[in-house]
C-alpha positions in Angstrom: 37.6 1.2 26.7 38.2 2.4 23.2 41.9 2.9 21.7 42.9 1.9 18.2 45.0 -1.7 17.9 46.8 -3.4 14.8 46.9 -6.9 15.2 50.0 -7.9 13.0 49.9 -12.0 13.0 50.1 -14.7 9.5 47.7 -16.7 10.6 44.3 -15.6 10.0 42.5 -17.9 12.6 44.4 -16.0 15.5 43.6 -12.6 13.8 40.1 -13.2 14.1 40.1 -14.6 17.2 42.1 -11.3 18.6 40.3 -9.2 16.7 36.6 -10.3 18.1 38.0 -10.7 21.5 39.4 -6.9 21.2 36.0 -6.0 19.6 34.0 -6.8 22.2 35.7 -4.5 25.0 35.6 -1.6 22.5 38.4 -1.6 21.0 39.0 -0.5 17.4 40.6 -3.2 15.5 42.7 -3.5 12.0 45.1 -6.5 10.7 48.0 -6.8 9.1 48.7 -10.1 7.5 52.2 -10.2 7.3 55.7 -7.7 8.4 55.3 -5.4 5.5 52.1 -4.7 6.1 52.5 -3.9 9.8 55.1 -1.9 9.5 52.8 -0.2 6.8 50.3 0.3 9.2 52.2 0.6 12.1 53.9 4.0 11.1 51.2 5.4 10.3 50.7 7.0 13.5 46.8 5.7 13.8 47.4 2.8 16.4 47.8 3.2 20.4 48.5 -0.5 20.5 50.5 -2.9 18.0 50.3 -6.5 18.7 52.7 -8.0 17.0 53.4 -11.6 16.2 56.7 -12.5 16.2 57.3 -15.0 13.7 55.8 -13.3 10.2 56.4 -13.3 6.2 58.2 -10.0 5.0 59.7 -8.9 8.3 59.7 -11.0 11.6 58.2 -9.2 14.8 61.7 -8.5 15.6 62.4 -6.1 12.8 58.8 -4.7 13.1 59.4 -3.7 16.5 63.1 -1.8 15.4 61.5 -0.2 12.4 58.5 0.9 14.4 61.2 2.3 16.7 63.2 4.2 14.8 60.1 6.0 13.0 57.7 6.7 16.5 60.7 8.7 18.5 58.6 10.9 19.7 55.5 9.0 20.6 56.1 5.6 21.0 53.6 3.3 19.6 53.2 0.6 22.5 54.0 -3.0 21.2 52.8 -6.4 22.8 54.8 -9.3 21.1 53.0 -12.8 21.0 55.1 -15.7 20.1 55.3 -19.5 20.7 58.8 -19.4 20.6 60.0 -19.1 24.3 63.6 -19.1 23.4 65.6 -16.5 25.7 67.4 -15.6 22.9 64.2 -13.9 21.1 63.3 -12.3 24.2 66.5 -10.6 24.8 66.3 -9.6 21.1 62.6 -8.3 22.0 63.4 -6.4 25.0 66.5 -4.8 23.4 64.6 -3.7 20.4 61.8 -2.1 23.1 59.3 -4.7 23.1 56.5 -3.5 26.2 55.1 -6.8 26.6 55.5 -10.1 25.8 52.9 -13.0 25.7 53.0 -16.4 24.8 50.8 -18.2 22.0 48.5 -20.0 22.9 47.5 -16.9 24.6 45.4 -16.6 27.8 42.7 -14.5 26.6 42.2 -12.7 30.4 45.9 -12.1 30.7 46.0 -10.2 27.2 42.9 -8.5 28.2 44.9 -7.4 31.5 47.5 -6.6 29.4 46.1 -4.6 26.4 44.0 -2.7 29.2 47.6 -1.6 30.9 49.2 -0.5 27.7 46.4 1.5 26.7 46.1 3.2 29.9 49.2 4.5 30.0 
């Protein structure tokens, strides 16, 4: 498989981790540490894939998602949300700013494979 994913997440341990993991199916892989630098990234117009945590410095994943939104009209940048909040309240606010999926941290490594493989293929 090859595609190119921005893993937006504050905590570098979980970067790493998702960026091996993504590695190792072929995946090409950047990071952004923190909101600003996602969104940064994000608009670009480089990535197939954002995988976005929700809870971040700068912006939250929430106003990632909008902003990411607004500026990919046209071609919509896919976005997987991963979170440890489980709150219906964020995933209404995820699912009414666009989210395409939504995982939960800690995440199961074959469902995000699953996952990541779905959202690239479409």
């Amino acid at each position: 498989m090859t595609g190119r994913i921005l893993v937006a997440d504050d905590d570098p341990m979980n970067t790493e981790l998702l960026t091996y993991f993504l590695q190792s199916f072929g995946y090409d892989v950047s990071s952004a540490p923190d909101g600003n630098q996602a969104l940064e990234l994000g608009t670009s117009g480089n990535y197939q894939l954002v995988i976005l945590d929700v809870h971040m410095p700068m912006y939250d994943g929430v106003e990632v998602l909008q902003l990411l939104r607004k500026r990919h009209q046209l071609h919509p940048i896919k976005v997987l949300a991963l979170t440890g909040d489980v709150s219906e309240e964020l995933r209404q606010e995820l699912d009414t700013a666009g989210v395409d999926s939504f995982l939960t941290k800690p995440v199961d490594l074959e469902l995000l494979h699953a996952e990541v493989d779905r959202l690239m293929a479409d």
